[in-house]
C-alpha positions in Angstrom: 109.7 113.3 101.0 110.2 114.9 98.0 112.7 113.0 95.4 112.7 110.0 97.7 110.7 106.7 97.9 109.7 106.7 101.4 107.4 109.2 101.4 104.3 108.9 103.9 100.5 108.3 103.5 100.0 110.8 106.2 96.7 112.1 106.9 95.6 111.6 103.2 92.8 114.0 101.9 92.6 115.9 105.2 95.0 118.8 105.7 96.1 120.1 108.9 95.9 123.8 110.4 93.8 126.6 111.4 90.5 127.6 109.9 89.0 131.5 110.4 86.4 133.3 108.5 84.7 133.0 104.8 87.2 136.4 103.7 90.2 134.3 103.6 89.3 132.6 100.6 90.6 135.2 99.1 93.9 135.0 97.0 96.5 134.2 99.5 99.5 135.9 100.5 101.7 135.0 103.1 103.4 138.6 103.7 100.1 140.3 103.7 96.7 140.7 105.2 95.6 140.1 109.1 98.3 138.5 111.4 95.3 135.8 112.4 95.5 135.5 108.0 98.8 134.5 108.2 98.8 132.1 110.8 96.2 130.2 108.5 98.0 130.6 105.5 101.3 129.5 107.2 99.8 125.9 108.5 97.7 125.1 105.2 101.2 125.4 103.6 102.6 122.7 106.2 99.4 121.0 105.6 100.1 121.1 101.5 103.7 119.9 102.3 102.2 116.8 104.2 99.9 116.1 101.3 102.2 116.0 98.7 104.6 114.0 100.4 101.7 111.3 101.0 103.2 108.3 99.7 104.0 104.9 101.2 106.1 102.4 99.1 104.3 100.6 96.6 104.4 97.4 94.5 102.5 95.7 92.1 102.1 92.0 90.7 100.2 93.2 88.4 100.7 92.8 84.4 99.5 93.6 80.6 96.6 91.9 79.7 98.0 88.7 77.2 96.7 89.0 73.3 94.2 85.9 73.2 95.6 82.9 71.6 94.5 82.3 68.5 92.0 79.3 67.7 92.0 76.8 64.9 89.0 77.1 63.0 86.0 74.9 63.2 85.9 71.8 61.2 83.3 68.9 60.8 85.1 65.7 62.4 83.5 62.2 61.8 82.5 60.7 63.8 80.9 63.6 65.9 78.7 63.2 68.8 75.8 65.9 69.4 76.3 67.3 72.7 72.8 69.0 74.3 74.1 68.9 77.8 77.0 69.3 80.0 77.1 68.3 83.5 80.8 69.4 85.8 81.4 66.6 88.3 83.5 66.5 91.4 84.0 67.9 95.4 84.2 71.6 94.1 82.1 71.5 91.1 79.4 73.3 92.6 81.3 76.6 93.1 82.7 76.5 89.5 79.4 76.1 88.0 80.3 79.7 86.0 82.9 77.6 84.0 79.9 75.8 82.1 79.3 79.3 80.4 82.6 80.1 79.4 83.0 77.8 76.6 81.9 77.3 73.2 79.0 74.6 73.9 76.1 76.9 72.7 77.9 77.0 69.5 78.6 73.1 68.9 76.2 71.2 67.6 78.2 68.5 67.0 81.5 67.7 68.6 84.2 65.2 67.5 87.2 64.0 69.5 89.2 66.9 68.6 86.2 69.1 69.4 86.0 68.1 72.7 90.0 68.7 73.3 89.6 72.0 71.9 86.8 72.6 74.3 88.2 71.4 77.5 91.5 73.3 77.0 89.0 76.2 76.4 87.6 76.0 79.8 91.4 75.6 81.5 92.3 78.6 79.9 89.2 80.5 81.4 90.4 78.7 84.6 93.7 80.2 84.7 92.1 83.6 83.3 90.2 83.4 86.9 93.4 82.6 88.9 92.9 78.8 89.4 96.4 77.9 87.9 96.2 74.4 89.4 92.7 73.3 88.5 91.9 71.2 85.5 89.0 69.7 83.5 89.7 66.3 82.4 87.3 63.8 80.4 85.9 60.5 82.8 85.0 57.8 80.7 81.6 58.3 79.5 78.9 57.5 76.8 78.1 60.0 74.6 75.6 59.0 72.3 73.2 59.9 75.1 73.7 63.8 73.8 75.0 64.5 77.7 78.7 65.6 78.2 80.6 65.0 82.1 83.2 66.7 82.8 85.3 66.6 86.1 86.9 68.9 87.8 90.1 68.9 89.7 90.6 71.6 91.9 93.9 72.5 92.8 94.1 73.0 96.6 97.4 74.4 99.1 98.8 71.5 101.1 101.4 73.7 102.7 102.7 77.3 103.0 106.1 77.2 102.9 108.2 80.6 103.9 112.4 80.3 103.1 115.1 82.5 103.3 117.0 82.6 100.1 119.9 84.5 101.4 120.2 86.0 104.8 122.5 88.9 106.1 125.1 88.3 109.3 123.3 88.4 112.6 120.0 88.5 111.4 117.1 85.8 112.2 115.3 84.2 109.6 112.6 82.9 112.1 111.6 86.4 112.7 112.1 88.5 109.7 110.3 85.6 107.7 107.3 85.6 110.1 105.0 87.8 107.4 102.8 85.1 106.8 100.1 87.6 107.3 101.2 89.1 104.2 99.8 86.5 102.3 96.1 85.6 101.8 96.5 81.8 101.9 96.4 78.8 104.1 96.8 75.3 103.7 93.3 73.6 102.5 92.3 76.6 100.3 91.7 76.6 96.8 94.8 78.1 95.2 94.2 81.2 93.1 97.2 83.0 91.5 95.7 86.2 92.6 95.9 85.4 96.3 99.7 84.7 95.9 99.8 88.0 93.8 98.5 90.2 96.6 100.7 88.6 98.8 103.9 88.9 96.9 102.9 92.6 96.6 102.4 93.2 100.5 105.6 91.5 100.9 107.4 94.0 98.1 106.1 96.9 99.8 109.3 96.6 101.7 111.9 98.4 99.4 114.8 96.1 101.2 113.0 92.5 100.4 113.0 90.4 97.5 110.1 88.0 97.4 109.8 84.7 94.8 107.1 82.2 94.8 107.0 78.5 93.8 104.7 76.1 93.6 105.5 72.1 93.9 103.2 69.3 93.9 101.9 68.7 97.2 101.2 65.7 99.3 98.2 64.6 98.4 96.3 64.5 95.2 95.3 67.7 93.2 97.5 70.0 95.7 100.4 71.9 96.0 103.5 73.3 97.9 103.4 77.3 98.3 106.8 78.4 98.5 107.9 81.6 99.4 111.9 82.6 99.4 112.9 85.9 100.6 115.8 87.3 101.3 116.2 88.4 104.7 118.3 91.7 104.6 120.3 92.6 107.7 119.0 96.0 110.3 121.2 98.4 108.1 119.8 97.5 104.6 116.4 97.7 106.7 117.0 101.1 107.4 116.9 103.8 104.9 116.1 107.6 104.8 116.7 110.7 102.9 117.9 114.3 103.2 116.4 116.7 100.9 116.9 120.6 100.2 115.0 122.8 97.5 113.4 126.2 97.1 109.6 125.5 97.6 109.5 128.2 101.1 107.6 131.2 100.7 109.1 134.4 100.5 108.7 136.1 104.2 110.4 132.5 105.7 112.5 132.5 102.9 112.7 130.0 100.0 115.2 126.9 101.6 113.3 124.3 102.8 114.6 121.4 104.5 113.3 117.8 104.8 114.5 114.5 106.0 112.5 110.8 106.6 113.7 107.7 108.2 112.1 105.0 108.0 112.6 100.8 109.0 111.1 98.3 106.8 110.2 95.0 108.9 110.1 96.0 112.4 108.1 93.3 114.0 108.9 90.8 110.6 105.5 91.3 110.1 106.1 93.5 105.9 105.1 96.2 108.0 106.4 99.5 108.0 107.4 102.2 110.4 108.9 105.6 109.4 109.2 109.7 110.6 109.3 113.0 108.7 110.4 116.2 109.5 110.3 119.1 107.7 111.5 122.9 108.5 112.0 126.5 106.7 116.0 126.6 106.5 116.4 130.9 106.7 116.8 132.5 109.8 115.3 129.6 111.9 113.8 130.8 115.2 111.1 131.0 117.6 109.9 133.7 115.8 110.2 132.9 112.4 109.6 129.2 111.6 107.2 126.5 109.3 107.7 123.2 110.5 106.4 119.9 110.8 107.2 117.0 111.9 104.7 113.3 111.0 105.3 109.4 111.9 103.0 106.3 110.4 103.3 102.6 111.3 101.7 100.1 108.1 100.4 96.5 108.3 99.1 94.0 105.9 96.9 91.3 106.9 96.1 89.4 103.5 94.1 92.2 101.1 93.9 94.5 103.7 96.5 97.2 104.8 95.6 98.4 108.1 97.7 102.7 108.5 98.1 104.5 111.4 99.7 108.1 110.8 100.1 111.5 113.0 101.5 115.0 112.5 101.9 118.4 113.9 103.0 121.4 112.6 103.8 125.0 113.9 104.4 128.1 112.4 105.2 131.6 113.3 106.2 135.2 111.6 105.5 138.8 112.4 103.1 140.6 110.3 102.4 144.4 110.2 98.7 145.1 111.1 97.2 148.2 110.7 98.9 149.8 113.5 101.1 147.8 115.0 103.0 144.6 114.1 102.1 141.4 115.7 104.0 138.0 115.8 101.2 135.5 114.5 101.8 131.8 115.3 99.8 128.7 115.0 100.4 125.0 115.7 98.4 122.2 114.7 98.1 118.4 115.1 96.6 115.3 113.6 95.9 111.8 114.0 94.5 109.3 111.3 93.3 105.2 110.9 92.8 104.5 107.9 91.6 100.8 106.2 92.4 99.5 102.6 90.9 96.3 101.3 91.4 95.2 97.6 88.3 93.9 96.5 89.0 92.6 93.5 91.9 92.2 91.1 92.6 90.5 87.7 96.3 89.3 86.1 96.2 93.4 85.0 93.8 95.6 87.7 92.4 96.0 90.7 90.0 97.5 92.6 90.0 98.7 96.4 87.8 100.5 99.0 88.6 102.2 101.9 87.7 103.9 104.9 90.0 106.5 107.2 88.9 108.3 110.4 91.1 111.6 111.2 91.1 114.1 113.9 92.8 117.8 113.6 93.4 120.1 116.9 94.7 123.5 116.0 95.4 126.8 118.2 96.4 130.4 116.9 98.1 132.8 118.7 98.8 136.8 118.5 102.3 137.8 120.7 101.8 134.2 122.3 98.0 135.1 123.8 95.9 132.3 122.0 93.0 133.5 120.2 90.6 131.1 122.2 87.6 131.6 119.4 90.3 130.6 116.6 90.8 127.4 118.5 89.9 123.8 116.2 88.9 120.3 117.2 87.2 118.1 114.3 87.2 114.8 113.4 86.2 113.5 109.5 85.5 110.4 108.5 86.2 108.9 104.8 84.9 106.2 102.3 86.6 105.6 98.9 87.1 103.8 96.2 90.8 102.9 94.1 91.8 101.4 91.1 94.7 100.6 89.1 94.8 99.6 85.2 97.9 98.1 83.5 98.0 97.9 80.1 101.0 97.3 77.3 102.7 100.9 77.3 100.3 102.3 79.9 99.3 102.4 83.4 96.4 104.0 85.1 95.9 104.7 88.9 92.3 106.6 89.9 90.9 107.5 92.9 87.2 108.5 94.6 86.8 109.7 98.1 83.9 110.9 100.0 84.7 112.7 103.0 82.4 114.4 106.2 83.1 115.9 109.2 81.5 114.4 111.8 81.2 115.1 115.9 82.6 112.0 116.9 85.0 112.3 120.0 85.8 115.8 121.3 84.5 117.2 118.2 83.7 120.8 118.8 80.3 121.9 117.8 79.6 123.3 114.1 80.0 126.7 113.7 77.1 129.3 114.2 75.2 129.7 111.2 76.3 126.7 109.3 73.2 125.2 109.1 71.7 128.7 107.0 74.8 128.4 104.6 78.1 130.1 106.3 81.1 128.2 106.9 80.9 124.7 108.7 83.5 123.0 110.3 82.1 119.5 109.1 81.9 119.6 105.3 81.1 117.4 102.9 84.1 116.8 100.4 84.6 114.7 97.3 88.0 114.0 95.7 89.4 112.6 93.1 92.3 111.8 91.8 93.4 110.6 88.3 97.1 109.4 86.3 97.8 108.0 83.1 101.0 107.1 82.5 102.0 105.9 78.8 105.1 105.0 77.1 105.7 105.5 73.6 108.7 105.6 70.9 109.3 108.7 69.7 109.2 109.7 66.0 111.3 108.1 63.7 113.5 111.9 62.4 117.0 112.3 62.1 118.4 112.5 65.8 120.5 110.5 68.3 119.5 107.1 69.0 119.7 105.0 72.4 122.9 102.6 73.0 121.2 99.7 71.0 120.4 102.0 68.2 116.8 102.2 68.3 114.8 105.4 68.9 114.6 107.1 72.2 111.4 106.4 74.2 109.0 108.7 75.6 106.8 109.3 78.5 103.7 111.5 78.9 102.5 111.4 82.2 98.4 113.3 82.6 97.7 113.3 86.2 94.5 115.2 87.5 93.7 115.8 91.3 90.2 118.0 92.2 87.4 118.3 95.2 84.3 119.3 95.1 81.8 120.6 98.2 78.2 121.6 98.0 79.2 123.8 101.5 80.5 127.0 102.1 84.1 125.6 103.4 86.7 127.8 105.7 90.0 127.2 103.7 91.3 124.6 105.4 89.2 122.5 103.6 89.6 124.0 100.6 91.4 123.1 97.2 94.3 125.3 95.9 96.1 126.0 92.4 99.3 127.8 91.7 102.5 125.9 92.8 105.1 123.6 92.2 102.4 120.7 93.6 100.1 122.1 91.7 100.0 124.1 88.8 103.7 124.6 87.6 105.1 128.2 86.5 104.0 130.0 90.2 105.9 130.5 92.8 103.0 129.5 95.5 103.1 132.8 97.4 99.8 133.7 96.3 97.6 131.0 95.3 93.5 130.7 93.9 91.6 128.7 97.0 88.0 127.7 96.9 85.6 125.1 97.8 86.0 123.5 94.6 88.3 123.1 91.9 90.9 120.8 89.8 94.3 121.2 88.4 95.7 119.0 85.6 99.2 118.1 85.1 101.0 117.5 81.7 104.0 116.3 81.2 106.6 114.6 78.5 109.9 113.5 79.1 112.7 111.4 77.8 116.4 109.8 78.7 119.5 112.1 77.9 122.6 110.8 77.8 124.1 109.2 81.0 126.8 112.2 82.5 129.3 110.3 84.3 127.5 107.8 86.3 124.2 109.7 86.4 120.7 108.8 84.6 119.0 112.0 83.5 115.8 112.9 81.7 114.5 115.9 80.6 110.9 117.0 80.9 108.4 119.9 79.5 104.9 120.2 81.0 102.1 122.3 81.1 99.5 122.9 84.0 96.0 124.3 84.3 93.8 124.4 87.2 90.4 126.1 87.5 88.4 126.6 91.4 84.9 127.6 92.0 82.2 127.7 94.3 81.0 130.2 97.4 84.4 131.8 97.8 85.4 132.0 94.5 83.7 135.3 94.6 86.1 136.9 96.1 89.4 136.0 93.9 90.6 137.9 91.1 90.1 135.1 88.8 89.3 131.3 88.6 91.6 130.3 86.2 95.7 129.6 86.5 97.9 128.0 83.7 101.2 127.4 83.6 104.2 125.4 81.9 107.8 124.4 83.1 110.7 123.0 81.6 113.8 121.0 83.1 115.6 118.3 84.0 116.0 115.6 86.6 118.1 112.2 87.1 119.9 110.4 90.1 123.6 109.4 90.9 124.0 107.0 93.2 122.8 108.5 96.5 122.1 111.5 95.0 118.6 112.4 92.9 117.7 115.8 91.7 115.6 118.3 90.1 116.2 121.6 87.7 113.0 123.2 86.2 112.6 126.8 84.9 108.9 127.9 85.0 106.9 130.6 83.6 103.0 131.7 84.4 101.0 131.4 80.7 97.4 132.6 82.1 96.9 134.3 85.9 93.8 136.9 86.8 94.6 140.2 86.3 95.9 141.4 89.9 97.3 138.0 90.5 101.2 138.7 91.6 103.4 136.0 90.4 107.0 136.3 89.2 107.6 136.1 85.5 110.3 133.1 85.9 110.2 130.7 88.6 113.3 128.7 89.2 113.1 125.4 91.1 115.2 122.9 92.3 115.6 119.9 94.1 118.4 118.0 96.0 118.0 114.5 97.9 120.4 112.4 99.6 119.4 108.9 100.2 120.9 106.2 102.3 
């Protein structure tokens, strides 16, 4: 929800609501065009709302890459011993055979005592580059005038997994809340890699209300080790936490107050999984007749390196609009369902890589002075593959990601619409996204100015974030990408928006501390936007192009976080109506 950490991964890259004809790609506007128009228009909104909130809570183990150490050079040590060959012995030594080619001994001819130190402390450090932070090479005794060089290997396995409670709230049960062993990709008899422990500790801290340490201690028996994991066990209210939030991001016929709240429990079955609720409403002259609202739930799971989502929503909306001669109340309601599968495939001290797979459903009905338009009614179900990665780096961090997506007739999929298959609109598209941040920290310029409390120079952020689809079918615009917004491309006020099949908006934007006001941390931010669409129903707009930049300010005290911005439209079509200002603002209360 918006200012808050507990937002939801609800229905990601699939957006809920009504779909009608190819016409309404069209620049929209909510208090104009056909009443069916509007109901579509009305639930893509919702829909957008949904997306934007699509966050679960997050944590990374992850960390800079290290500078590597530097080496003594090479010098000629007598006596030396030529080494042609080099054999790694022990239980495990056939599944660290890749360790042989990690070290220098294609570049020795002739290796002395120190030498051969140097070379076996080479090959732990490529160990512990690979996660094995408890394996070791060490030297049997051997001949070496032979020319052939053994080395053993002593692989550091888990004896036991361990799980404490460090501190533990009144009337709470340790037994219970410290059950998330699934969290953790380990067992007893395993080799132990760093990186398992890693993905664990990060499942764990995915939990905003638990603290999570690991220790290792030697283990029972030779070459093994204790796994150790203390937690604190935090008591049903510090478990519990939600937010309220209030800002101007309606449209202008529901009016601009929008109202949002989320709840959501961390631990539910003491399994780091996750449980929460959304809801989300127009705040002007609320009634049957004049509403945008949804409402969306999602339960989370780890199981090792895999996080296993399950997430629903439905929204409803409803206004009167003037047709040609005669007004009509247009309403709409829509609903979706979503399973969705993340693995991490792969991950280093400072990245990793993921894939994942999501099936989703969306029913949606329409309705003119409450008689449903029966050819207007949805039922489709997509199914998605995709790929993730994230980057850390000194000052920077990166976070990309690639999905393909396809509707499909699985279930009580309706059948395709008529003419899809000569190039109208289909009701099972093919999609790719894409989604892109770059986060970077820097010091900013050394001129005459205030300073921070320590007396160095301020620090700044620029954060370039870039989201885009793209389709090779004529889409109806449920399934399309839109630009002009406060989500999207800053300096609009969203009423009317560019919507085609495909498209991208970048985001710009550089910020840095102000000075603390009372008890509250504030910042300050400019940015700039642009976001260009295309494709089939681009045809129709009255441009491609939208650019725009906002100024403002945001910080949090206490319970309270919020968000001032002042935004102004740089490029828009000619015929595009916008507002030459565009306040914003944001309010949340979090408990």
């Amino acid at each position: 929800m918006g200012g808050t950490n507990a937002g939801l991964r609800i229905c990601r890259g699939l957006v809920v609501g009504l779909s009608l004809s190819y016409s309404a790609a069209q620049a929209q506007q909510a208090n104009s065009g056909a009443p069916l128009r509007a109901i579509e228009d009305g639930l893509r909104r919702e829909a957008e709302r949904l997306r934007q909130a699509d966050r679960l809570p997050e944590a990374s183990a992850l960390r800079p890459p290290e500078s590597p150490a530097a080496t003594a050079p090479d010098t000629v040590e007598t006596p030396c011993f030529p080494i042609r060959t080099a054999e790694l012995t022990g239980p495990d030594a056939a599944n660290f055979a890749w360790v042989l080619t990690q070290g220098d001994l294609d570049h020795r001819s002739c290796l002395g005592v120190e030498g051969i130190r140097r070379l076996v402390s080479s090959l732990d450090q490529h160990l512990l580059s690979r996660g094995f932070a408890t394996s070791k090479i060490s030297l049997p005794e051997q001949n070496l005038a032979s020319g052939h060089l053994l080395l053993r290997l002593h692989a550091g396995r888990i004896d036991t997994l361990e799980m404490r409670a460090a501190a533990r709230g009144e009337g709470t049960d340790p037994a219970v809340l410290l059950r998330g062993r699934n969290a953790f990709p380990i067992a007893p008899g395993k080799l132990l890699n760093i990186r398992d422990v890693e993905q664990g500790v990060e499942q764990a801290r995915r939990l905003p209300s638990t603290t999570v340490a690991v220790r290792l201690e030697p283990g029972g028996p030779p070459d093994t080790s204790q796994v150790v994991v203390e937690g604190n066990v935090p008591t049903l209210a510090e478990r519990l936490r939600g937010g309220i939030t209030v800002d101007n991001s309606g449209t202008a016929v529901l009016g601009r107050t929008q109202l949002a709240g989320n709840l959501a429990l961390d631990n539910p079955l003491g399994l780091s999984d996750l449980v929460g609720i959304s809801v989300n409403s127009n705040g002007e002259q609320l009634s049957s007749a004049h509403r945008s609202q949804s409402a969306a739930a999602y339960y989370s799971i780890p199981w090792g390196y895999d996080t296993f989502t399950v997430s629903g929503s439905q929204s409803r909306f409803a206004q009167y609009v003037q047709g040609t001669t005669a007004r009509f109340l247009s309403s709409g309601t829509s609903a979706t369902a979503e399973a969705r599968w993340h693995h991490v495939a792969w991950r280093s001290a400072s990245a990793k890589v993921g894939v994942q797979a999501a099936v989703s459903m969306r029913h949606a009905r329409s309705y003119l002075d409450d008689t449903e338009v029966l050819v207007q009614r949805r039922r489709t179900t997509a199914f998605e593959l995709g790929l993730t990665y994230k980057q850390l780096w000194a000052q920077s961090v990166f976070d990309g990601e690639l999905a393909l997506r396809r509707g499909v007739g699985w279930g009580k999929a309706q059948e395709d619409l008529v003419g899809a298959r000569e190039g109208g609109p289909t009701l099972r598209p093919r999609v790719a996204t894409f989604a892109a941040s770059l986060a970077t920290s820097f010091a900013a310029p050394s001129i005459p100015g205030p300073t921070t409390a320590s007396g160095g120079p301020r620090n700044l952020q620029h954060t370039l974030a870039v989201r885009g689809q793209y389709s090779p079918d004529t889409t109806l615009s449920i399934d399309q990408i839109a630009i002009g917004g406060r989500g999207t491309v800053r300096g609009f006020t969203g009423d009317t928006v560019l919507l085609a099949e495909k498209g991208f908006y970048i985001r710009n934007e550089l910020s840095g501390a102000l000075p603390a006001l009372w008890s509250a941390s504030l910042e300050w931010f400019g940015a700039i936007d642009f976001g260009r669409v295309a494709g089939p129903s681009a045809a129709l707009l009255p441009g491609r192009r939208l650019t725009g930049a906002a100024v403002g300010a945001r910080g949090r005290a206490r319970f309270l976080v919020f968000e001032l911005a002042l935004g102004v439209p740089v490029r828009r079509p000619a015929g595009f109506r916008g507002r030459s200002l565009v306040p914003t603002f944001s309010l949340s209360y979090l408990f």
